[in-house]
N, C-alpha and C positions, 0 to 999 in steps of 0.2 A: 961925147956920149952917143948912143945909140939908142935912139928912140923905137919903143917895139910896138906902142900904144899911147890914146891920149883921150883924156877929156879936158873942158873946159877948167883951166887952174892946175891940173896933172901930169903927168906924164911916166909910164913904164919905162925905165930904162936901164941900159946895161952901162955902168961907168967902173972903170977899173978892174973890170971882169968880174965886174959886182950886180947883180940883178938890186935894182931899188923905183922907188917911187919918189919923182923929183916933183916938186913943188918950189912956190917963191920962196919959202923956208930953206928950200935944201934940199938933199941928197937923202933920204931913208932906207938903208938897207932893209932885204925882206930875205928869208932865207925858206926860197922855195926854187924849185926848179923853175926855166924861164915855159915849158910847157904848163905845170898849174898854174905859174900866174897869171899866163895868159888866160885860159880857161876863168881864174876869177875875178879878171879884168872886165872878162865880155861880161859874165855876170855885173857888173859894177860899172855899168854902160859905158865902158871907153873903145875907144875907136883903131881898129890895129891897123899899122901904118904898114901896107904892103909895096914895096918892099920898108924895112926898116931904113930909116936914113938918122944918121949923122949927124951932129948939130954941138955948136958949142953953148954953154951955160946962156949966156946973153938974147943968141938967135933961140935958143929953145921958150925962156920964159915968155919973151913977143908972142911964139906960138901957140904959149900956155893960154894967153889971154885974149887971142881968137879965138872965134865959135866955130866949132870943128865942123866939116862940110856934110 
């Protein structure tokens, strides 16, 4: 997955060329371009990870559940 943004519990991300919102639940696809969701991501205080990096399921939740710097 590639991670674009994050808050604590969240995460924006691109998985199977799919723009979604990952959480401990899962995968939610969201059908927006990855420009506005970024745009209402910052609204919705997450944190955009420059550059995006990469991460599998396991390593990303661990990430979910640190507090973002």
């Amino acid at each position: 997955m590639t991670v674009l943004a994050r808050k604590q519990g969240a995460a924006l991300v691109i998985r199977d060329r799919k723009l979604g919102i990952f959480t401990d639940k899962g995968f939610t696809p969201v059908d927006f371009k990855v420009e506005l969701a970024m745009k209402l991501a910052s609204r919705l205080q997450y944190t955009p990870l420059v550059p995006a990096q990469e991460m599998e399921e396991p390593e990303l939740l661990r990430f979910l559940m640190e507090r973002p710097a």
